[in-house]
N, CA, C and O of each residue as an XYZ file, in Angstrom:
644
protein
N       0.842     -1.191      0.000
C       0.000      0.000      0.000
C       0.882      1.246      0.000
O       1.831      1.265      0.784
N       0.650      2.340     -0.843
C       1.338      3.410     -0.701
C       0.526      4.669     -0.106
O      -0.698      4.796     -0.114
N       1.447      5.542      0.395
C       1.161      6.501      1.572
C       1.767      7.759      0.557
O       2.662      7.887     -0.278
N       1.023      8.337      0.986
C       1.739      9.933      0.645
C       1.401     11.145      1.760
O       0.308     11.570      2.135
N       2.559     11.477      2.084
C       2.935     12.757      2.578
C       4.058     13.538      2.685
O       5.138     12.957      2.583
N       4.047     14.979      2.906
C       5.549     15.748      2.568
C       6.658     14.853      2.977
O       6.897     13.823      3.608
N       7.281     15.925      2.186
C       8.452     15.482      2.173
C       9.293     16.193      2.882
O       9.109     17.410      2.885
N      10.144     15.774      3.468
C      11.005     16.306      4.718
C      12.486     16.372      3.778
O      12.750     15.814      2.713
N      13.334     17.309      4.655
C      14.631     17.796      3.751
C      15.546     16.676      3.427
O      16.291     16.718      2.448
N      15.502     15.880      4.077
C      16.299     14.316      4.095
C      15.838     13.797      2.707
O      16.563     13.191      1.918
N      14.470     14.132      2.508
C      14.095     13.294      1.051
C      14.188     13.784     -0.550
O      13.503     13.499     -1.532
N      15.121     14.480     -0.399
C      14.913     15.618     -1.490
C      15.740     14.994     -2.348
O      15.474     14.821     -3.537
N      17.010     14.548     -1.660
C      17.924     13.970     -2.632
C      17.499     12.792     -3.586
O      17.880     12.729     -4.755
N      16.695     11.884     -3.000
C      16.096     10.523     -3.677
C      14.906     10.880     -4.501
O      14.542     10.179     -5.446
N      14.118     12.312     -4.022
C      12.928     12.971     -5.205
C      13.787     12.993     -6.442
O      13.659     12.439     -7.534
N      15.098     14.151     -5.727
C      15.733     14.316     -7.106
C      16.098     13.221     -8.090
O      16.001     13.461     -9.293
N      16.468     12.163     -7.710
C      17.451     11.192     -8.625
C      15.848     10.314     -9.046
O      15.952      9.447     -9.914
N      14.662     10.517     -8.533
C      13.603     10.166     -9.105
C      13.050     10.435    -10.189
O      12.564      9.615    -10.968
N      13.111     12.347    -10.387
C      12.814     12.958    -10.936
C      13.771     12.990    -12.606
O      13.265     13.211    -13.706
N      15.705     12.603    -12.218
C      16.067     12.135    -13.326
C      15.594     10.711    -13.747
O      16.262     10.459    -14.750
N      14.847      9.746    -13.506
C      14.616      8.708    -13.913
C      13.029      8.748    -14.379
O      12.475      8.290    -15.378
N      12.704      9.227    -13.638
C      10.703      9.675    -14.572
C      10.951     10.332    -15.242
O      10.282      9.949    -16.202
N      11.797     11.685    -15.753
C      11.373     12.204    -16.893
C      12.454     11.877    -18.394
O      12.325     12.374    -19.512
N      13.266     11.102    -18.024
C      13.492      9.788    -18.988
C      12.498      9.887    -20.245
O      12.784     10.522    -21.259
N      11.290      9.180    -20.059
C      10.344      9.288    -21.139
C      10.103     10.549    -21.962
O      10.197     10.700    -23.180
N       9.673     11.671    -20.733
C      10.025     13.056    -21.240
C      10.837     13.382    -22.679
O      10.500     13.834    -23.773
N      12.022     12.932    -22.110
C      13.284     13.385    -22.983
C      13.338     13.054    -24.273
O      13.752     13.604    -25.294
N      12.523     11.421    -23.849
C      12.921     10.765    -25.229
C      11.630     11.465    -26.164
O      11.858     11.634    -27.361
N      10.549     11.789    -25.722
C       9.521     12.131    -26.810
C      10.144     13.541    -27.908
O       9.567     13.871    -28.944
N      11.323     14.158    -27.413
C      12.184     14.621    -27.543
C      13.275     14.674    -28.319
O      13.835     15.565    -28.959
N      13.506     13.249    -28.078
C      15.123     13.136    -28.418
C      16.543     13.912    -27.977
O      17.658     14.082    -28.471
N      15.879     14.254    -26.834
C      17.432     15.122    -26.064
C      16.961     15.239    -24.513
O      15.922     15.578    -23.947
N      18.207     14.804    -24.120
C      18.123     14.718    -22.626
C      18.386     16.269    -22.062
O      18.652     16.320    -20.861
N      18.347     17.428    -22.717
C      18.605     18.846    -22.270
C      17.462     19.467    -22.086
O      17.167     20.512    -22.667
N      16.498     18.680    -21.001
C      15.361     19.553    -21.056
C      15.646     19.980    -19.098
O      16.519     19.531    -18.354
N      14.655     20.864    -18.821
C      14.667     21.272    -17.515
C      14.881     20.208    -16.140
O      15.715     20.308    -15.240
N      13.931     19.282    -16.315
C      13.669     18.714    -14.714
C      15.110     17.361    -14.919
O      15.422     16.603    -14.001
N      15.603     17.357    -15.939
C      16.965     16.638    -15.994
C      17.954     17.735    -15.412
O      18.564     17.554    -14.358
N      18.057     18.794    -16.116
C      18.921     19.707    -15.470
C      18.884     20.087    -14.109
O      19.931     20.502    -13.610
N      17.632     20.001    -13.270
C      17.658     20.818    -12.040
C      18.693     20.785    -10.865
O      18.661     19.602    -10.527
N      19.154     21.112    -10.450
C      20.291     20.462     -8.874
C      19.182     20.343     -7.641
O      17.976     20.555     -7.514
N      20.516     19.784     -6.623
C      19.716     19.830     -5.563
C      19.403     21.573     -4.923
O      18.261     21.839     -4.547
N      19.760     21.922     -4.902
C      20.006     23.599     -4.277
C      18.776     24.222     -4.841
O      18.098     25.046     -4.228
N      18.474     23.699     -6.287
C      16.891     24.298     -7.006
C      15.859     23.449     -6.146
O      14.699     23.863     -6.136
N      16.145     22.370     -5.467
C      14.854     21.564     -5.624
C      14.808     22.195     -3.571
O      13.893     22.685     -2.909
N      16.151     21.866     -3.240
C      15.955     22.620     -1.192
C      15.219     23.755     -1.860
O      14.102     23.363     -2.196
N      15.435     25.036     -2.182
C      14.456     26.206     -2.653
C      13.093     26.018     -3.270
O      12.338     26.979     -3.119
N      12.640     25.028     -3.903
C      11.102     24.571     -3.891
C      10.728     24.033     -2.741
O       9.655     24.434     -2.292
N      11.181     23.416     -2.274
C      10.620     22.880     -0.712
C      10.851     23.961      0.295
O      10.058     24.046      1.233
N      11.658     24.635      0.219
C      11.519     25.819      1.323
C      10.361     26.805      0.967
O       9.572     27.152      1.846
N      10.260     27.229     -0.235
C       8.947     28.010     -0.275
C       7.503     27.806     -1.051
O       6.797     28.639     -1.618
N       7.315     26.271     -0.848
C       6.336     25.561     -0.880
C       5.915     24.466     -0.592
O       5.884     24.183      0.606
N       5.421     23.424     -1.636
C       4.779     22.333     -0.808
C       5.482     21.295     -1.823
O       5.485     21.527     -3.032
N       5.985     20.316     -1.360
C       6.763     18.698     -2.246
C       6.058     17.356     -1.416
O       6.380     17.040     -0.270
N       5.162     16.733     -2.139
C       4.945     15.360     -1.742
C       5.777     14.586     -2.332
O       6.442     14.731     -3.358
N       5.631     13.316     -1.208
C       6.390     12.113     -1.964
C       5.199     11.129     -1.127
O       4.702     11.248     -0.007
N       4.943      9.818     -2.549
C       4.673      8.966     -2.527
C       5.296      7.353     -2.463
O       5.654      6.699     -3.443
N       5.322      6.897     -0.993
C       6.020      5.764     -0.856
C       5.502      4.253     -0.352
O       4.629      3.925      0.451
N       6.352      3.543     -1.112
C       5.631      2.201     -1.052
C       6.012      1.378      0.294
O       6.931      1.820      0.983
N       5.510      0.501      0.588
C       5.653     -0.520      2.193
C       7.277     -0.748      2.369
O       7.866     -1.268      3.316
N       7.791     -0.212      1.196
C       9.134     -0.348      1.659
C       9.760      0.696      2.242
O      10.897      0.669      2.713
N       8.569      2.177      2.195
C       9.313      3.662      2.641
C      10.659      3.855      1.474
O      11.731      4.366      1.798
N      10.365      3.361      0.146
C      10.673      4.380     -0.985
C       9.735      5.016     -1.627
O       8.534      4.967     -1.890
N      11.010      5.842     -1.851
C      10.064      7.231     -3.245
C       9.686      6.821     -4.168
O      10.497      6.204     -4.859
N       7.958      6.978     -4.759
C       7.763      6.152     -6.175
C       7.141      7.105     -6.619
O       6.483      6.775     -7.606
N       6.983      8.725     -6.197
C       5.861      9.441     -7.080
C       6.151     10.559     -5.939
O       6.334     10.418     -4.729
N       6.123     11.978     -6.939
C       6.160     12.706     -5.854
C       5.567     13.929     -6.895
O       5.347     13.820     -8.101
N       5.346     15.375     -5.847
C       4.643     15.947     -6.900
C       4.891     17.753     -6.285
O       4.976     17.914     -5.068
N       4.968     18.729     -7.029
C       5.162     20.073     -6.088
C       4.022     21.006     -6.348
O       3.243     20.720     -7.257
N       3.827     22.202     -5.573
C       3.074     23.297     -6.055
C       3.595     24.102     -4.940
O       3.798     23.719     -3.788
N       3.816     25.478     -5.530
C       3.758     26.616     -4.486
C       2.260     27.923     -5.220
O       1.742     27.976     -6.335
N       2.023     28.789     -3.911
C       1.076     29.356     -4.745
C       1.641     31.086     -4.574
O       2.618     31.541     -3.980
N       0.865     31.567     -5.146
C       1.528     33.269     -5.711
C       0.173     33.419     -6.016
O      -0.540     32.590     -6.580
N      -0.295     35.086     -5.406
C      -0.906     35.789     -5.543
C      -2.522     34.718     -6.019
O      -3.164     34.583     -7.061
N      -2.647     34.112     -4.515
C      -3.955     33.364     -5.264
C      -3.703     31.907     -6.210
O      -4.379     30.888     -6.069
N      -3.148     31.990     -6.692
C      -2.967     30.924     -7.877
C      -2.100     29.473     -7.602
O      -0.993     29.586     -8.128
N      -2.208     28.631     -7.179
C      -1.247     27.380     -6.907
C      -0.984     26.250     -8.143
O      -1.669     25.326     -8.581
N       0.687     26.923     -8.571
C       1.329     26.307     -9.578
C       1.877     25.137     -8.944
O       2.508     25.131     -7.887
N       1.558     24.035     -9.747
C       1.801     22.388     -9.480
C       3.105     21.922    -10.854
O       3.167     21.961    -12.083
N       3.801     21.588     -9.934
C       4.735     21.193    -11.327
C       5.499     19.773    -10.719
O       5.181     19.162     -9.698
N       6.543     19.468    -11.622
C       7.010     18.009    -11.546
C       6.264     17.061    -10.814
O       6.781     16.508     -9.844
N       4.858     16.752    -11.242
C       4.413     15.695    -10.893
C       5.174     13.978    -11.400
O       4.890     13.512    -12.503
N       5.645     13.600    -10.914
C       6.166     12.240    -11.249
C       6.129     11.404    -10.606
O       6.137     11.651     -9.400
N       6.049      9.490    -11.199
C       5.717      8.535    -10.897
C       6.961      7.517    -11.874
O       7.264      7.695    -13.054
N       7.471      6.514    -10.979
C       8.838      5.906    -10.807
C       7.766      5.195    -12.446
O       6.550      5.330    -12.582
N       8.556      4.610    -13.267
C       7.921      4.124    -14.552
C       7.979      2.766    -14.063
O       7.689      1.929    -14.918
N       8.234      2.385    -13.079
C       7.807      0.791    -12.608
C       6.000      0.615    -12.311
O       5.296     -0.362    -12.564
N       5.579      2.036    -11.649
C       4.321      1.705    -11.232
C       3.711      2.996    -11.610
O       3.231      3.756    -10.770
N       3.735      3.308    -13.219
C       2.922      3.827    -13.908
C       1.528      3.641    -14.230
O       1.635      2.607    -14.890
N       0.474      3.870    -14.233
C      -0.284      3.427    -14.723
C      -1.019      2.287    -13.747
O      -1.383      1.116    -13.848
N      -1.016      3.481    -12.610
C      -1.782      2.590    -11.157
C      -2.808      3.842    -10.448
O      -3.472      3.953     -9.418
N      -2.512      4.666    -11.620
C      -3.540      5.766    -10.840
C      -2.652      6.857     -9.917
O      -3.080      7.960     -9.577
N      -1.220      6.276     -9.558
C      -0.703      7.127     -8.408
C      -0.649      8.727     -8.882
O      -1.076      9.567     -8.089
N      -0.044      9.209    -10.373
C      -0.190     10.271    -10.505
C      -1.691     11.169    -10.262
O      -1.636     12.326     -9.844
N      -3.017     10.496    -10.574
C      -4.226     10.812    -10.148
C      -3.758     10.917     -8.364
O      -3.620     12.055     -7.914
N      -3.669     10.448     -7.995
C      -4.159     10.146     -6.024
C      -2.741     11.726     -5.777
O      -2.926     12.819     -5.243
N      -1.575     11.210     -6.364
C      -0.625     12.659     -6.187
C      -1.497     13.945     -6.465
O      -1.464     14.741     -5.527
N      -2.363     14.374     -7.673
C      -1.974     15.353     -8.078
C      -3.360     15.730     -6.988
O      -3.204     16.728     -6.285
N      -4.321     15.169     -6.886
C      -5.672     15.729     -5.517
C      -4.899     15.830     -4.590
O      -4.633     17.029     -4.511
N      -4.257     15.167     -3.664
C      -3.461     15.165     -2.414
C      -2.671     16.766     -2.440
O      -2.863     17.625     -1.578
N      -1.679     16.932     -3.740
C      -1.454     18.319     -3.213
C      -2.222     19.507     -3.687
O      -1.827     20.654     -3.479
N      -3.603     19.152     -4.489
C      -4.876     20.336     -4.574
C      -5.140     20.736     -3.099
O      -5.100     21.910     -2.729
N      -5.471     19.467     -2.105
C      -6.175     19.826     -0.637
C      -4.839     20.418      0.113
O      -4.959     20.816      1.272
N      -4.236     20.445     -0.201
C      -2.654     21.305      0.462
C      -3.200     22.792      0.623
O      -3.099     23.599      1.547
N      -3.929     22.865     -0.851
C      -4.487     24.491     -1.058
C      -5.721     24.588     -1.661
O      -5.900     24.802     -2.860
N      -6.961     24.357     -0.436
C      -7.918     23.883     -0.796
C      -8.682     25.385     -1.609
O      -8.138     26.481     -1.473
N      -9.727     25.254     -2.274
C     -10.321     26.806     -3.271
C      -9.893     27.441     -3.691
O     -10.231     28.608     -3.491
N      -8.889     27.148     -4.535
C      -7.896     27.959     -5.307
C      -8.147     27.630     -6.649
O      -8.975     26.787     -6.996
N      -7.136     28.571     -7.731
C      -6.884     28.410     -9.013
C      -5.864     27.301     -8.590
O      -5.307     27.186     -7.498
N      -5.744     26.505     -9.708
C      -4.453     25.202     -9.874
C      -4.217     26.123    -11.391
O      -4.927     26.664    -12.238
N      -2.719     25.904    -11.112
C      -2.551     25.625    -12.751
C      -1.272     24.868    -13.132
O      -0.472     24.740    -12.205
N      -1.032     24.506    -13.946
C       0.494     23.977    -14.845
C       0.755     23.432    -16.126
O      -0.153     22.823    -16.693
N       1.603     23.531    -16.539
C       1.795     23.161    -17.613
C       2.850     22.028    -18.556
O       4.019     21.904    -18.191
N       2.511     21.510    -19.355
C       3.499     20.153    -19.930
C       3.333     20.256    -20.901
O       2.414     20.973    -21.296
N       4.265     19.490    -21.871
C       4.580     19.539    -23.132
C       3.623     19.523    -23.891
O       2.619     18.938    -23.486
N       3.591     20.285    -25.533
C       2.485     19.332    -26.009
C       1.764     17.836    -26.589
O       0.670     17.313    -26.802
N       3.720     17.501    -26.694
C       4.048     16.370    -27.222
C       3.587     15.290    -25.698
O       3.245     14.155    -26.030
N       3.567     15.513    -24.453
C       3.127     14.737    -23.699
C       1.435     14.318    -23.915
O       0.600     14.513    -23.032
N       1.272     14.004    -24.609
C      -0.494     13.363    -25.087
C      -0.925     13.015    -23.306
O      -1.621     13.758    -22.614
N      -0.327     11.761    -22.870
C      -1.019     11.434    -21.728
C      -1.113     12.315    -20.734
O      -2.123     12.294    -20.031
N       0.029     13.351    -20.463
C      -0.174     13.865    -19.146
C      -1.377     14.675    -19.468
O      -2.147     14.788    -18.514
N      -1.822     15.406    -20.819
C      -2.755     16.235    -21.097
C      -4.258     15.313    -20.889
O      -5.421     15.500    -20.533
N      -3.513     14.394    -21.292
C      -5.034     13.471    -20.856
C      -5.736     13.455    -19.818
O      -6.870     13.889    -19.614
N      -4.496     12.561    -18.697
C      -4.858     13.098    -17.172
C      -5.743     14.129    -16.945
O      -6.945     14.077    -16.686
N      -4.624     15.561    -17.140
C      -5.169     16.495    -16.999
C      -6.773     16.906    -17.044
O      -7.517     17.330    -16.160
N      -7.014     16.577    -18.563
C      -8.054     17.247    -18.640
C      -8.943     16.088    -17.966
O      -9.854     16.499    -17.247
N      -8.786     14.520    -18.118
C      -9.654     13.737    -16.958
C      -9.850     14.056    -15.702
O     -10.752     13.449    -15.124
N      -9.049     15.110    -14.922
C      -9.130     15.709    -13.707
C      -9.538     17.326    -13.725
O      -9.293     18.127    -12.823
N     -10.067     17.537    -14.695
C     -10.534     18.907    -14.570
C      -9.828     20.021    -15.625
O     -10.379     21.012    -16.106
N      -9.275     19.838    -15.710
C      -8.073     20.907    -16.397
C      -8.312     20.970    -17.370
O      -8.651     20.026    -18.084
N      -8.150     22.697    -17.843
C      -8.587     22.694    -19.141
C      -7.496     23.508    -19.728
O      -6.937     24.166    -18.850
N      -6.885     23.731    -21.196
C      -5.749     24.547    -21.536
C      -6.468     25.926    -21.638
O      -7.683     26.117    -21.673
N      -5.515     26.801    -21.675
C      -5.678     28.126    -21.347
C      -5.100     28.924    -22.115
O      -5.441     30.076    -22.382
N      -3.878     28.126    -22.636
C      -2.983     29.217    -23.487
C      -1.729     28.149    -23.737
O      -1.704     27.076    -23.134
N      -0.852     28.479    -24.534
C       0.236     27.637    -25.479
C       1.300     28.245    -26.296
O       1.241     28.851    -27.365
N       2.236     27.950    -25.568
C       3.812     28.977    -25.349
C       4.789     27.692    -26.228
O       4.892     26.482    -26.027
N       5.481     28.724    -27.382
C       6.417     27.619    -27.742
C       7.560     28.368    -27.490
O       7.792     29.573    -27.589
N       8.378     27.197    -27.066
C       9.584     27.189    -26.464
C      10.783     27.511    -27.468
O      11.620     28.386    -27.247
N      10.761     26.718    -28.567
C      11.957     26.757    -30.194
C      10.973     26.133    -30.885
O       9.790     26.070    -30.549
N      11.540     25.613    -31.984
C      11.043     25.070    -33.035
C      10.732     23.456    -32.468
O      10.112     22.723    -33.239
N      11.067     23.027    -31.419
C      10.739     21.576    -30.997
C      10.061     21.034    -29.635
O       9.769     19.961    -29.108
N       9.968     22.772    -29.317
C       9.012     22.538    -27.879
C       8.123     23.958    -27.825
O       8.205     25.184    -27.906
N       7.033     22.608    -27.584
C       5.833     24.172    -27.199
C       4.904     23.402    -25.896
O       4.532     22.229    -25.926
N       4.708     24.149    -25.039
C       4.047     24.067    -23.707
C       2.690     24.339    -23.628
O       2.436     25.380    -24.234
N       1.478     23.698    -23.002
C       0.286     23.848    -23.180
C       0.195     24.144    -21.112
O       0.630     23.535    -20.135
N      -0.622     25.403    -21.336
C      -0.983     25.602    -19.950
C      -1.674     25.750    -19.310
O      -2.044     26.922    -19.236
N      -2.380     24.720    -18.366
C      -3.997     24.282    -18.053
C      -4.244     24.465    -16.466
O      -3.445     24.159    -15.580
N      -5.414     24.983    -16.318
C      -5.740     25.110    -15.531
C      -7.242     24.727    -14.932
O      -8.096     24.308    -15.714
N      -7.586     24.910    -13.284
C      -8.515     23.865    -12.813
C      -8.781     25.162    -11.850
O      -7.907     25.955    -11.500
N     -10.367     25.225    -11.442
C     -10.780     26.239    -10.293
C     -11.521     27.419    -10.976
O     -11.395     27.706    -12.166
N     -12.246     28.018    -10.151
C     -12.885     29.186    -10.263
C     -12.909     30.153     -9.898
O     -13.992     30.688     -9.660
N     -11.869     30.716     -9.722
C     -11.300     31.735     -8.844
C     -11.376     32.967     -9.765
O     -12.064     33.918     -9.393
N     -10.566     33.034    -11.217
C     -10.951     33.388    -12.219
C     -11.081     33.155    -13.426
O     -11.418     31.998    -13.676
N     -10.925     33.889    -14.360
C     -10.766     33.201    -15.921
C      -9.722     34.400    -16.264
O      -9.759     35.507    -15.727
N      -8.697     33.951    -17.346
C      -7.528     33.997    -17.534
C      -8.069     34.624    -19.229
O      -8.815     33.964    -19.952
N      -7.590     35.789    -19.554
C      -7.895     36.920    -20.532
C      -6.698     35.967    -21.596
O      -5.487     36.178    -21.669
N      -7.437     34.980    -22.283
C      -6.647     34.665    -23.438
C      -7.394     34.463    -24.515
O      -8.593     34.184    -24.515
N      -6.363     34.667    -25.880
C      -7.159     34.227    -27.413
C      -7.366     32.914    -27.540
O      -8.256     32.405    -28.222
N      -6.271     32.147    -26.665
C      -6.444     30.418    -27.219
C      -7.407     29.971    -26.805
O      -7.795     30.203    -25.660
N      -8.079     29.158    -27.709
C      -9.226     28.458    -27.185
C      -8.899     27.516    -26.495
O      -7.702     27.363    -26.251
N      -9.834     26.640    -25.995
C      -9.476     25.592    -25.200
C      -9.892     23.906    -25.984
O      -9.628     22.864    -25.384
């Protein structure tokens, strides 16, 4: 059975080396391992946990198999590196992660964003509420779709959804 709750400073290091092994797939939809959550250090990831919120999801053995962040600004709670170990993909854990840190910050805007080339995470997404909002390209080989969940407000854009 797996448990989820924060994550304490001790666990940051094993999120991290998680976080290079889940977004693996990432890369490859890609073809280059030079994308962000490969690059991050530890010193970026202590500074997300100091001024917000990092779950980790762990199995009966008390390892990391899924962990997930959001901090919020002015109202709005941005959720990012949601990830799940690719051993136990496709068990729902990213669903049970990404509610667990909504009630962190309960009546709020959610928002975040992933590739467009990620088909499934958009799937998720919009199976949990989320709807796109707007769509930022990065170069000629990455463009970002950015979705959001809540009623707090509506977001003054041309893109449809």
């Amino acid at each position: 059975m797996c448990e989820i709750k924060k994550a304490e400073h001790s666990d940051l290091k094993e999120i991290l080396q998680l976080q290079y092994l889940a977004y693996q797939s990432e890369a490859d939809l890609f073809g280059s391992r030079d994308i962000p959550p490969l690059k991050q250090t530890i010193d970026e990831v202590v500074d997300e946990w100091s001024s917000g919120v990092i779950l980790k999801m762990v199995d009966d053995k008390n390892t990391i198999i899924g962990s997930v962040r959001a901090q919020e600004r002015d109202g709005t709670v941005y959720i990012g590196k949601l990830m799940v170990h690719p051993d136990h993909r496709h068990k729902g854990y990213g669903t049970k992660l990404l509610s667990e840190i909504e009630k962190c910050f309960p009546d709020k805007l959610y928002e975040l964003f992933t590739s467009t080339r990620s088909i499934d995470n958009i799937c998720l997404y919009q199976k949990l509420g989320y709807t796109i909002f707007a769509r930022k390209a990065v170069n000629d080989e990455l463009e970002f779709v950015y979705m959001e969940k809540g009623n707090s407000y509506e977001h003054n854009s041309d893109e449809s959804n």
